[in-house]
TITIFI-831915 format. One record per residue: residue in three letters; z, y, x negated of N, C-alpha, C in turn. Coordinates in pm, whole numbers, padded with zeros to 5 digits, always signed. Example, Ala and Ser with C-alpha at 12.3 -4.5 7.8 and 13.67 -1.06 7.14 Angstrom:
BEGIN
ALA+00780-00569-01319+00780-00450-01230+00780-00330-01320SER+00708-00225-01285+00714-00106-01367+00787+00003-01290
This chain:
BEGIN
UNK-02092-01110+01081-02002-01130+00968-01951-00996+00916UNK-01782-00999+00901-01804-00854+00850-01648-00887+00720UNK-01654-00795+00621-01531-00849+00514-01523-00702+00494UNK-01368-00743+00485-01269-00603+00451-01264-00610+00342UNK-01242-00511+00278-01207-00537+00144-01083-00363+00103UNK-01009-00406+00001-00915-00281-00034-00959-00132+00012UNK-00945-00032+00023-00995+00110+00076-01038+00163-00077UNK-00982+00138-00196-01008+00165-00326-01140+00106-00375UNK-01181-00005-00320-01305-00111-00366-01389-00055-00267UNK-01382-00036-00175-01500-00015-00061-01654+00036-00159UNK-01648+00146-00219-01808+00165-00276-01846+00071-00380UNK-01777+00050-00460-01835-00055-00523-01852-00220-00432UNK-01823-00251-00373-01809-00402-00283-01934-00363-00189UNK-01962-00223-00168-02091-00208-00071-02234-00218-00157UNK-02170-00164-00261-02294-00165-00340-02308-00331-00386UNK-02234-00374-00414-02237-00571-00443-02314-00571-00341UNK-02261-00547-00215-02330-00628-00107-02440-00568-00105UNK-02530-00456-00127-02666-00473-00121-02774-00542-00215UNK-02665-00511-00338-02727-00632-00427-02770-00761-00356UNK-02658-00825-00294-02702-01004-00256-02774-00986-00156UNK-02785-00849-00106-02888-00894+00049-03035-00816-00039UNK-03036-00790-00105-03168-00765-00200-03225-00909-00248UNK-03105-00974-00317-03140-01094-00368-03182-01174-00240UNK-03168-01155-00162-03192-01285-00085-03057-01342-00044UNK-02911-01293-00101-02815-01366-00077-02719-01408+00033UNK-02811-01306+00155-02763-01330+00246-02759-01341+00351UNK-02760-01491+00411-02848-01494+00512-02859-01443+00680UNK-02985-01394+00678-03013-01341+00795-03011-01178+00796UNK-03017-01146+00654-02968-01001+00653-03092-00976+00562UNK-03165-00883+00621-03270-00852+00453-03308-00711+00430UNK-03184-00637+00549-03177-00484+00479-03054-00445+00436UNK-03104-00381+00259-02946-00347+00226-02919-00255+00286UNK-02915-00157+00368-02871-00063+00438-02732-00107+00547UNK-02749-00259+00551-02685-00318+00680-02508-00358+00582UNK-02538-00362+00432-02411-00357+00372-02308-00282+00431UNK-02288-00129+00506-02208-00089+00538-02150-00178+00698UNK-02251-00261+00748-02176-00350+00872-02137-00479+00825UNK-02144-00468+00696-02077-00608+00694-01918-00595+00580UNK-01945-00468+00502-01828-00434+00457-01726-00360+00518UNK-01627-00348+00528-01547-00292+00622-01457-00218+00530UNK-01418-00057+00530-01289-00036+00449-01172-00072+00508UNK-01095-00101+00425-00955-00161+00494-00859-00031+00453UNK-00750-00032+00527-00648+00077+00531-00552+00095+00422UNK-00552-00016+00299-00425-00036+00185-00530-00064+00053UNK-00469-00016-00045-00539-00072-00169-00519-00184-00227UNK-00603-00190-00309-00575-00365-00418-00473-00355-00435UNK-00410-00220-00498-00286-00289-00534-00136-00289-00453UNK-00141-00243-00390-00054-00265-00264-00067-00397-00159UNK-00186-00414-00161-00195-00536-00120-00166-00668-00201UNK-00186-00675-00317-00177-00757-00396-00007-00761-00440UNK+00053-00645-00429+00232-00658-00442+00305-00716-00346UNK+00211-00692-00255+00292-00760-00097+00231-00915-00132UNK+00130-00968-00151+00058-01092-00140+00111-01173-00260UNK+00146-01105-00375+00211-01206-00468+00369-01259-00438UNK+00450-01196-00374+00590-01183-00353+00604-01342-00209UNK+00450-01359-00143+00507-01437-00069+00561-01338+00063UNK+00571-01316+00081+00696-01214+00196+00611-01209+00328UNK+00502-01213+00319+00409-01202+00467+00304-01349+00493UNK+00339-01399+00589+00265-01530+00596+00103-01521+00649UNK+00044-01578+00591-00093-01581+00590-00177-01476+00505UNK-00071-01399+00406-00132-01313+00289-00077-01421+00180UNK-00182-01457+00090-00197-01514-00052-00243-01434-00147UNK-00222-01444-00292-00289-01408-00398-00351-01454-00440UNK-00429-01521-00517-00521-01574-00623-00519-01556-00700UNK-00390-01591-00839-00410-01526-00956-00492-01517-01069UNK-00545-01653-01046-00713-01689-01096-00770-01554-01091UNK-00823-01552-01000-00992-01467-00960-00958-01338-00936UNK-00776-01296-00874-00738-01178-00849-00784-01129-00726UNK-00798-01247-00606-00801-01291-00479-00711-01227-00417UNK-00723-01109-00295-00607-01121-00204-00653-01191-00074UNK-00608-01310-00052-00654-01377+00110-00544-01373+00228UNK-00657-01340+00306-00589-01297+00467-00688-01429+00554UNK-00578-01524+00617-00631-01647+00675-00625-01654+00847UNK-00531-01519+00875-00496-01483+00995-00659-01427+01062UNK-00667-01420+01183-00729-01344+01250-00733-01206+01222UNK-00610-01176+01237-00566-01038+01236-00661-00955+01113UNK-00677-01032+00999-00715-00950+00926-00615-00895+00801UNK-00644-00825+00675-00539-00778+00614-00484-00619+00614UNK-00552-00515+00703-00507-00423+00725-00401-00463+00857UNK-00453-00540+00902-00367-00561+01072-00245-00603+01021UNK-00214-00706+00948-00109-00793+00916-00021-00672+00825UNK-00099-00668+00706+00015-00569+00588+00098-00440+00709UNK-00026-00369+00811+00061-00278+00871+00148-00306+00979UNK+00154-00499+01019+00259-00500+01114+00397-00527+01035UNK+00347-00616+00922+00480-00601+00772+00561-00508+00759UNK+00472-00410+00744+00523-00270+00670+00640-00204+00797UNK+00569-00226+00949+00610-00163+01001+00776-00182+01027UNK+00736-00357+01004+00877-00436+01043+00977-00420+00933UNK+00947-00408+00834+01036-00335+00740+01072-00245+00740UNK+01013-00111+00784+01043-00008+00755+01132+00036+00910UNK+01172-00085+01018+01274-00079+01097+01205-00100+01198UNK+01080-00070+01220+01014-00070+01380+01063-00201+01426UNK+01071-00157+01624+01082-00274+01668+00921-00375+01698UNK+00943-00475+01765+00847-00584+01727+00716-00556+01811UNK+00717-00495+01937+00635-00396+02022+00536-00256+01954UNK+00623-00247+01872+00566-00078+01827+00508-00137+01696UNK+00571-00240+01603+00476-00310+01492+00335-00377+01531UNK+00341-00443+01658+00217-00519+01746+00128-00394+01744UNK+00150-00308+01801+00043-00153+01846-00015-00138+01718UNK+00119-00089+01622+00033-00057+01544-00055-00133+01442UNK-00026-00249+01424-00128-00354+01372-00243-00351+01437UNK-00238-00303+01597-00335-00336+01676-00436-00217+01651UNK-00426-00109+01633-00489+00025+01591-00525+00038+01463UNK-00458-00032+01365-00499-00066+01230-00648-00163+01250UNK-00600-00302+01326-00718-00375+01332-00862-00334+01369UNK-00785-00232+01493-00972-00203+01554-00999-00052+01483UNK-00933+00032+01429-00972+00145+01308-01101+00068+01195UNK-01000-00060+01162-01086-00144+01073-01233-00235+01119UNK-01248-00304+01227-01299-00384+01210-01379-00376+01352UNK-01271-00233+01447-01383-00207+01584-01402-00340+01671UNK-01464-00374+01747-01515-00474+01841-01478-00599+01818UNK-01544-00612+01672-01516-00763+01590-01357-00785+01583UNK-01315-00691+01558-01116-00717+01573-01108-00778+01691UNK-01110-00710+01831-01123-00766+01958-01174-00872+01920UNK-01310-00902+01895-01332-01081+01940-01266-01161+01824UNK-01269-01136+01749-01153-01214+01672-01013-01260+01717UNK-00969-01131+01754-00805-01214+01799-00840-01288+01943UNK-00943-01214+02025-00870-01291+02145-00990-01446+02148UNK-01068-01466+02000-01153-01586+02011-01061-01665+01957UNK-00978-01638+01898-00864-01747+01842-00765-01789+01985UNK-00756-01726+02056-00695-01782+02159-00761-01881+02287UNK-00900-01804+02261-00957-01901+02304-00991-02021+02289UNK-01045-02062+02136-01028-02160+02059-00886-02292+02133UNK-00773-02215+02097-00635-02289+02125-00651-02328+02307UNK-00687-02262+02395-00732-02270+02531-00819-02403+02542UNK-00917-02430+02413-01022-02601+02434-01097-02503+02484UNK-01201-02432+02426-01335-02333+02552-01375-02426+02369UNK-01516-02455+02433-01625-02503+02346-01612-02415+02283UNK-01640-02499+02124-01622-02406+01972-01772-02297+02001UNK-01862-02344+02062-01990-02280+02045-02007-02143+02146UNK-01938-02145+02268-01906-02000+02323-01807-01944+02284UNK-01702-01973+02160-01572-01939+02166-01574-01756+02122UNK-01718-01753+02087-01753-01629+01944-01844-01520+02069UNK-01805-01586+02181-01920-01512+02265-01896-01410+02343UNK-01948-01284+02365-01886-01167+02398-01855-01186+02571UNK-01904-01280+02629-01859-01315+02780-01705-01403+02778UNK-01719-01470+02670-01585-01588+02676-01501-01500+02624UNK-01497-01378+02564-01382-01283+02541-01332-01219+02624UNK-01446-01169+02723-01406-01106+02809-01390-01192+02925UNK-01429-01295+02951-01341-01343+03053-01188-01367+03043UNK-01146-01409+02923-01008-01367+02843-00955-01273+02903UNK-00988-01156+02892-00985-01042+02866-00977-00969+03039UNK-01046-01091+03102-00981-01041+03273-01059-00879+03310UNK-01082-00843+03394-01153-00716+03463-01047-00604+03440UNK-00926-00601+03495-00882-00483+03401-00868-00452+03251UNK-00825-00566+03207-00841-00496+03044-00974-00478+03002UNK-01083-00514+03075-01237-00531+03024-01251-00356+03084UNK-01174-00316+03173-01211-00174+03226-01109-00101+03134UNK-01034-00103+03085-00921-00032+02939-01033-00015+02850UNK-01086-00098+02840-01232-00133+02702-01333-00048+02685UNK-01378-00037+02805-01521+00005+02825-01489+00143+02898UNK-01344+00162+02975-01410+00355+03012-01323+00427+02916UNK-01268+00362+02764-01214+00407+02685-01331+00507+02607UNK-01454+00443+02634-01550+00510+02565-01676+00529+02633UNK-01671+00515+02726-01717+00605+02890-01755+00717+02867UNK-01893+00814+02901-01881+00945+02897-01868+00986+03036UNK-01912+00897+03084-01929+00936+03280-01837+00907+03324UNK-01848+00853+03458-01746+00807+03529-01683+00692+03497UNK-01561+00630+03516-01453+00492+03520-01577+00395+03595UNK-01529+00290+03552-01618+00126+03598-01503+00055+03608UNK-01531-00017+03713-01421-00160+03742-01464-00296+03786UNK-01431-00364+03789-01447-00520+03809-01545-00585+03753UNK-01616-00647+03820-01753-00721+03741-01860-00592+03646UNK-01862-00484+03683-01930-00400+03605-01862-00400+03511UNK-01716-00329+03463-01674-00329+03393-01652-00457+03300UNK-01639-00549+03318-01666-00687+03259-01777-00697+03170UNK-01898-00660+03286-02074-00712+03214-02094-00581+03102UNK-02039-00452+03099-02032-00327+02990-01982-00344+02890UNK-01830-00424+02895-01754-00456+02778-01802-00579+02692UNK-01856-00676+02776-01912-00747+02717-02032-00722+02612UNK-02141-00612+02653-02236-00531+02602-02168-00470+02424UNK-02034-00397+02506-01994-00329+02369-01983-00411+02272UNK-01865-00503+02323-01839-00638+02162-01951-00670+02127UNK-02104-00658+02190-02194-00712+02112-02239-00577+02011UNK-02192-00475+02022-02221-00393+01917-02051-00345+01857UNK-02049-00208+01824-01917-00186+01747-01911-00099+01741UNK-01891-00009+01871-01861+00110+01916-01742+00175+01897UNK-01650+00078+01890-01484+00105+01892-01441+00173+01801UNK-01475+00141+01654-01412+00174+01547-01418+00337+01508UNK-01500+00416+01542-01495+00506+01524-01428+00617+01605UNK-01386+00553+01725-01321+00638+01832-01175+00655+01780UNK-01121+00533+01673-00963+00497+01688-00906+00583+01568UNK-00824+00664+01584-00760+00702+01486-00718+00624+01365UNK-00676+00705+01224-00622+00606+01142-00433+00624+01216UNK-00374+00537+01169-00215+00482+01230-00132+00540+01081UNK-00036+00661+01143-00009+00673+00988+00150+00567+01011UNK+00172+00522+00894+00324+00464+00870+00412+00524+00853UNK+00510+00468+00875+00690+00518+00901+00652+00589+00737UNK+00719+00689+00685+00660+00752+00592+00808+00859+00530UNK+00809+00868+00417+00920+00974+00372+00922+01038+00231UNK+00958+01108+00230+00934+01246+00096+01046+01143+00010UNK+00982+01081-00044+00944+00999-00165+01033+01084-00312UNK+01001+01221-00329+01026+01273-00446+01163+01324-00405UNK+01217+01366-00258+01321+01415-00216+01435+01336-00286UNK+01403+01200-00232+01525+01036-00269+01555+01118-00436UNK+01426+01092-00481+01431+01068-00644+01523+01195-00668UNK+01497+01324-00633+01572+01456-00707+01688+01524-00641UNK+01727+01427-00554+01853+01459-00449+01967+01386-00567UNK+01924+01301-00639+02021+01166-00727+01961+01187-00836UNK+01875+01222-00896+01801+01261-01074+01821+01354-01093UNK+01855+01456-01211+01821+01540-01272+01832+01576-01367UNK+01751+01672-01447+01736+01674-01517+01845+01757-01613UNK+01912+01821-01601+02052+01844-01586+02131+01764-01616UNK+02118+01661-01522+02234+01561-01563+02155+01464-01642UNK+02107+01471-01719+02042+01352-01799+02053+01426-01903UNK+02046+01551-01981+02091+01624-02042+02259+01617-02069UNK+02319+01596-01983+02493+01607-02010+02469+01432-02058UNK+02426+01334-01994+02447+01219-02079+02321+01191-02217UNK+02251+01290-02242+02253+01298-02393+02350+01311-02467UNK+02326+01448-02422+02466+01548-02491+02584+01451-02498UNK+02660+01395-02405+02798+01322-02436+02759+01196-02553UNK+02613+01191-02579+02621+01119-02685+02585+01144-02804UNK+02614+01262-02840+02626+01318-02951+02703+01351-03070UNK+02868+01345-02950+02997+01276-03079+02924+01197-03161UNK+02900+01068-03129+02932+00953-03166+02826+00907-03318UNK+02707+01058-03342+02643+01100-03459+02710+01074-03547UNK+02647+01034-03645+02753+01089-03814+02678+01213-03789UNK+02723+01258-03928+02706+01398-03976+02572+01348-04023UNK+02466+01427-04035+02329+01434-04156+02368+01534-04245UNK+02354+01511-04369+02347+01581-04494+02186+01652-04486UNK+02174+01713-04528+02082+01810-04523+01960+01814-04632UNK+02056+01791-04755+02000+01780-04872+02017+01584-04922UNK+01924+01527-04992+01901+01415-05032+01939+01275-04939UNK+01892+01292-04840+01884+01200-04731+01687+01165-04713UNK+01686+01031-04744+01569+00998-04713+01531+01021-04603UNK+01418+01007-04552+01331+01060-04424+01366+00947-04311UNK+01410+00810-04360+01449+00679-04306+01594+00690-04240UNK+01626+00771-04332+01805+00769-04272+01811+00910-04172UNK+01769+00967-04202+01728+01099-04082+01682+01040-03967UNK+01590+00956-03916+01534+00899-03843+01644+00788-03785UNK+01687+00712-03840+01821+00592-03798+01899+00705-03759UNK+01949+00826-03756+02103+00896-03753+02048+00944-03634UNK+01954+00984-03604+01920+01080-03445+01862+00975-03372UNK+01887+00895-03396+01847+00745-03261+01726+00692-03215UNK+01613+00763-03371+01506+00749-03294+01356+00838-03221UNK+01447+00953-03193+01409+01064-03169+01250+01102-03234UNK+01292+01156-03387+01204+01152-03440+01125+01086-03512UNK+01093+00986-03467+01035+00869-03531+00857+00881-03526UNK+00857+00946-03439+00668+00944-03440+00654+01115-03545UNK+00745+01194-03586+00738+01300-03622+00819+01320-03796UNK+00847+01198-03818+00901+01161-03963+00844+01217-04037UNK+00676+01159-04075+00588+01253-04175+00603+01395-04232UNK+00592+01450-04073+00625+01601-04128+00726+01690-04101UNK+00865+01594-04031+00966+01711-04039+01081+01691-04175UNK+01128+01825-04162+01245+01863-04290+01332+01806-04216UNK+01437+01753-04332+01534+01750-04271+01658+01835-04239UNK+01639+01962-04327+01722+02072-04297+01721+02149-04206UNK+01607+02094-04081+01630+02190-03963+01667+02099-03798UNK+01750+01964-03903+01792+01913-03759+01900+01937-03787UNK+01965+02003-03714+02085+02107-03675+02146+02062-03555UNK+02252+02054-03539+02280+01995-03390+02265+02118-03286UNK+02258+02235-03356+02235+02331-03227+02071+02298-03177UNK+01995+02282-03288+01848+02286-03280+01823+02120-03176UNK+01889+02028-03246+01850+01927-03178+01946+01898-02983UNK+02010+01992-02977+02105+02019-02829+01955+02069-02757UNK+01946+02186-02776+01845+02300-02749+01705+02212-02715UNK+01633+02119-02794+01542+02052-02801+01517+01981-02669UNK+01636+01884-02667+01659+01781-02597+01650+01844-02426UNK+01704+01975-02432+01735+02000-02319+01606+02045-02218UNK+01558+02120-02385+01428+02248-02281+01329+02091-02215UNK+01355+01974-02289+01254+01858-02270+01333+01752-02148UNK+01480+01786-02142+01453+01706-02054+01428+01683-01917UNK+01368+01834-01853+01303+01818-01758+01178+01792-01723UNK+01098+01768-01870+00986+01692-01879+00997+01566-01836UNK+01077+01467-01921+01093+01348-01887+01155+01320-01716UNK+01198+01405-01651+01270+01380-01557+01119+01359-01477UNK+01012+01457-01472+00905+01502-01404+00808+01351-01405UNK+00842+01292-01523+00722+01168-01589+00806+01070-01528UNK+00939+01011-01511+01005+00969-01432+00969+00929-01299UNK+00952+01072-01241+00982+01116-01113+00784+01051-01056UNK+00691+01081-01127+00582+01086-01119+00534+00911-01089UNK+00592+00813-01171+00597+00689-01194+00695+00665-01085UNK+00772+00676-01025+00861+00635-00938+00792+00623-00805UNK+00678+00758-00788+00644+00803-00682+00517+00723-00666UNK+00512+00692-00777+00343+00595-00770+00375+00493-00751UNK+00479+00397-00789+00526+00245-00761+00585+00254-00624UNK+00647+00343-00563+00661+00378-00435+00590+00344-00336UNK+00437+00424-00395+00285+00355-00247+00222+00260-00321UNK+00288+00203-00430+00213+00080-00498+00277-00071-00398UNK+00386-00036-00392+00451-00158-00339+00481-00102-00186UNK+00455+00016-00156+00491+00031-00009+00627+00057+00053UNK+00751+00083-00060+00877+00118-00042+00909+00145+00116UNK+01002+00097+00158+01100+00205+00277+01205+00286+00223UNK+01228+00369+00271+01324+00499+00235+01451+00439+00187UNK+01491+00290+00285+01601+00242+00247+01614+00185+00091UNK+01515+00108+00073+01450+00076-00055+01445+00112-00140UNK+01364+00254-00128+01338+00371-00213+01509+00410-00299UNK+01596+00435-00204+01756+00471-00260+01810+00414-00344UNK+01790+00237-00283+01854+00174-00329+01809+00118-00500UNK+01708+00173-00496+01616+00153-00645+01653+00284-00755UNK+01652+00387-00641+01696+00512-00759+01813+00516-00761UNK+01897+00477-00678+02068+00437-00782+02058+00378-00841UNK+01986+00238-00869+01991+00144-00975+01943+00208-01087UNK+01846+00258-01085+01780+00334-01208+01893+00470-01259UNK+01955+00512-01173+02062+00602-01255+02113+00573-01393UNK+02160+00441-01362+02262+00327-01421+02200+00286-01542UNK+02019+00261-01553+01945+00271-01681+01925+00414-01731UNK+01965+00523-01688+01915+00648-01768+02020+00664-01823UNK+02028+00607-01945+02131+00637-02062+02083+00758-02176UNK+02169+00822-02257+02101+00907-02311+02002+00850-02425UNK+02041+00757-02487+01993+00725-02582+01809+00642-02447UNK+01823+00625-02359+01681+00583-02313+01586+00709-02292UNK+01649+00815-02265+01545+00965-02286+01498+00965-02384UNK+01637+00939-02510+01571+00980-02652+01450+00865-02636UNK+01452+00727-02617+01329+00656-02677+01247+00675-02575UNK+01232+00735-02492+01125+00726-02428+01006+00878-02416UNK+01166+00985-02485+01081+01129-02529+00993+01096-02673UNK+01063+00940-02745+00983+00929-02841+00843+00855-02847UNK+00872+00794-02678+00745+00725-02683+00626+00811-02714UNK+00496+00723-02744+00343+00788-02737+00302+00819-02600UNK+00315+00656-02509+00279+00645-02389+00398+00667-02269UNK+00442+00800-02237+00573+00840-02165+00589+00749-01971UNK+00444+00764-01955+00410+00733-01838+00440+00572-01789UNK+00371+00523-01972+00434+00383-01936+00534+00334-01956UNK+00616+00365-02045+00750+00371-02059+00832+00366-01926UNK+00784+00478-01868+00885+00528-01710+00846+00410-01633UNK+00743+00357-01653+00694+00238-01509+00753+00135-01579UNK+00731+00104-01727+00815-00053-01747+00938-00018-01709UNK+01026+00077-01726+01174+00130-01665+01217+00093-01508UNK+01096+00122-01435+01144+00104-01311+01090+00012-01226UNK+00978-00036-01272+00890-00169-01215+01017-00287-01210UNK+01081-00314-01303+01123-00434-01283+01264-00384-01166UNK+01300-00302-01178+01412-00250-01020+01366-00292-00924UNK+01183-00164-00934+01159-00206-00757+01138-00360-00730UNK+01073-00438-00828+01035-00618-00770+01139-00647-00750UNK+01298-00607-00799+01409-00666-00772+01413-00676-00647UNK+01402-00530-00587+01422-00474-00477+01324-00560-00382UNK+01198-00535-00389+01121-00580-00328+01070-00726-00281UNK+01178-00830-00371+01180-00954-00339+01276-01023-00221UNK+01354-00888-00161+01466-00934-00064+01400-00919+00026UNK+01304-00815+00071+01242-00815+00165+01240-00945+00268UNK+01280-00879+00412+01250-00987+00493+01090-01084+00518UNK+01080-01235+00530+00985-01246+00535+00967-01254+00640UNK+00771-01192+00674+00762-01196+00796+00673-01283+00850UNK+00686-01313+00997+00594-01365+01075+00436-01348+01114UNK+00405-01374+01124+00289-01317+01157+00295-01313+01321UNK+00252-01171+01458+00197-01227+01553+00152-01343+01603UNK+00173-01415+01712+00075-01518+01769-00049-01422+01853UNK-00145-01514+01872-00275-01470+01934-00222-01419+02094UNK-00147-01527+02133-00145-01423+02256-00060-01248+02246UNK+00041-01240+02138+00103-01122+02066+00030-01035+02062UNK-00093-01079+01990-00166-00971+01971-00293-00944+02086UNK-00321-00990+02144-00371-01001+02312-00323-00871+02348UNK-00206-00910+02384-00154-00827+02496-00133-00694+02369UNK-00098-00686+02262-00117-00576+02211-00242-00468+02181UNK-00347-00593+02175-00432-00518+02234-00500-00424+02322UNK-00388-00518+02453-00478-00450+02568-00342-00288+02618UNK-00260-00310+02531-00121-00214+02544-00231-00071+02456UNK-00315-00092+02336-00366+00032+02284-00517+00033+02337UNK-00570-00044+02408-00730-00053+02451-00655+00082+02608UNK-00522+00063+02650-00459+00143+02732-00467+00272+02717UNK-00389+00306+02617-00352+00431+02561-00475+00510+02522UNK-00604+00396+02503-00705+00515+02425-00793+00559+02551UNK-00784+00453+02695-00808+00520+02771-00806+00626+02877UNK-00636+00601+02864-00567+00746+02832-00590+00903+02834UNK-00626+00875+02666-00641+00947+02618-00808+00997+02608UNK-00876+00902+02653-01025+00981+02704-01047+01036+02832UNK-00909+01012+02921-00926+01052+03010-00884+01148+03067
């Protein structure tokens, strides 16, 4: 038995799990030490996973908004699936998304990935439910060459073939040798802050203050309540009422202000943009099409309330959260692999890593 869980949860979910195998909770297991083989880190966090899983967009990922459930019903797993998603979004063709789901899966889950996908095919084949889990009925699946891809992938000696190679690989799936040989798979990937400050700046968010500064009355200087000072600058100083004069908001003073600050706000912006970015998993195309939209909300008067906010950080994310879900609800939905899909994708990177040991 083994459960993935987010890459963010992994120490705490290991430590649960020695709890229940302390308690007794789990059967057949009665050393907590064995928590690390039955927890698995997965490659995406809660909350990336949970943005993709609420939207619907990938079949066989659910949410649970109850319990705050992300369920993966596929074989594949939820690192395998989110990274063949991601990949297919972010343009890959349907070959190079298979791989890399397939290197995601066994990074994650090693051996047990293997008998998982190709026991689901077996299953669909009619092989008795009771050998279906069995490291011979995989590898007979699995045929003498790909059983030799398998096993001299992690070979120190010489290459093995046919029935040897068969009766070795079979050996391995009964342990979980794999996972540590496989690289992590990085994703289609892009400078994130580039998008944002190629089209933001802080500069120009400054000129659309500034152009809204005609449109001021005048402040009197002398006998203006602290209320009407506060209504005439938009806001601005509203957390700073108590203790400022009003004879030193000056429009040179308040130009000058606005400006040296608004490359602060551009930075708190920019910071929140970049975090909802690997929150939801953006593509570059995505990414653009969200920071033009957000141009279009940076009005001057939204610097002023948001230089007036307390909480700047959250301000910038309620600002742009509701863009990216815009964005992020067109997303194509995807398929999931079939078992034989991922078979043969399997045996396309069980290839390459032998390859590469060799």
């Amino acid at each position: 038995m083994q459960i993935e869980v987010p890459s963010d949860m992994y120490d705490s979910a290991v430590k649960a799990m020695e709890n229940r195998i302390k308690n007794g909770e789990v059967p057949g297991v009665n050393d907590p030490t064995k928590a690390k083989d039955i927890v698995k880190k997965g490659s995406f966090t809660y909350q990336q996973a949970k943005n993709i899983a609420r939207f619907g967009t990938v079949e066989s990922i659910t949410f649970d908004a109850v319990n705050g459930a992300i369920i993966a019903t596929s074989a594949m797993g939820l690192s395998a699936t989110l990274t063949f998603a991601t990949a297919i979004w972010n343009g890959e063709d349907f070959d190079i998304a298979l791989k890399n789901a397939s290197y995601a899966g066994l990074r994650v889950g090693g051996t047990t990935f293997v008998t998982a996908v190709l026991a689901g095919q077996l299953s669909k084949a009619g092989l008795n439910s009771a050998l279906v889990g069995s490291s011979e009925a995989v590898i007979s699946l699995m045929g003498p060459k790909a059983s030799a891809m398998l096993v001299n992938a992690f070979r120190s000696g010489g290459n093995i073939y046919g029935a040897a190679a068969m009766k070795s690989a079979a050996k391995m799936l009964r342990g979980n040798a794999i996972t540590g040989a496989v690289s992590v798979v990085v994703l289609s990937s892009f400078d994130v802050a580039n998008i944002f400050r190629g089209r933001i700046s802080g500069a120009q968010l400054f000129k659309n203050v500034a152009n809204t500064a005609p449109t001021t009355p005048p402040i009197p200087v002398v006998g203006t309540a602290i209320g009407g000072v506060v209504g005439a600058v938009g806001g601005i100083l509203g957390s700073f009422a108590g203790g400022a004069a009003a004879g030193k908001v000056s429009g040179a003073v308040l130009d000058e202000f606005i400006e040296d600050d608004a490359n602060k706000m551009v930075k708190v912006i920019e910071e929140a943009f970049t975090q909802l970015a690997e929150d939801y998993l953006l593509t570059k195309q995505e990414a653009e099409k969200i920071v033009d939209k957000l141009k279009e909300k940076l009005t001057g008067k939204t610097l002023k309330d948001m230089f007036a906010s307390s909480q700047r950080m959250k301000f910038a994310r309620n600002l742009i959260e509701p863009v990216v879900e815009q964005e992020v609800k067109k997303r194509k939905k995807i398929k999931i692999p079939t078992d034989v899909d991922m078979s043969r994708g399997l045996r396309v990177v069980l290839e390459e890593l032998s390859d590469q040991a060799g």
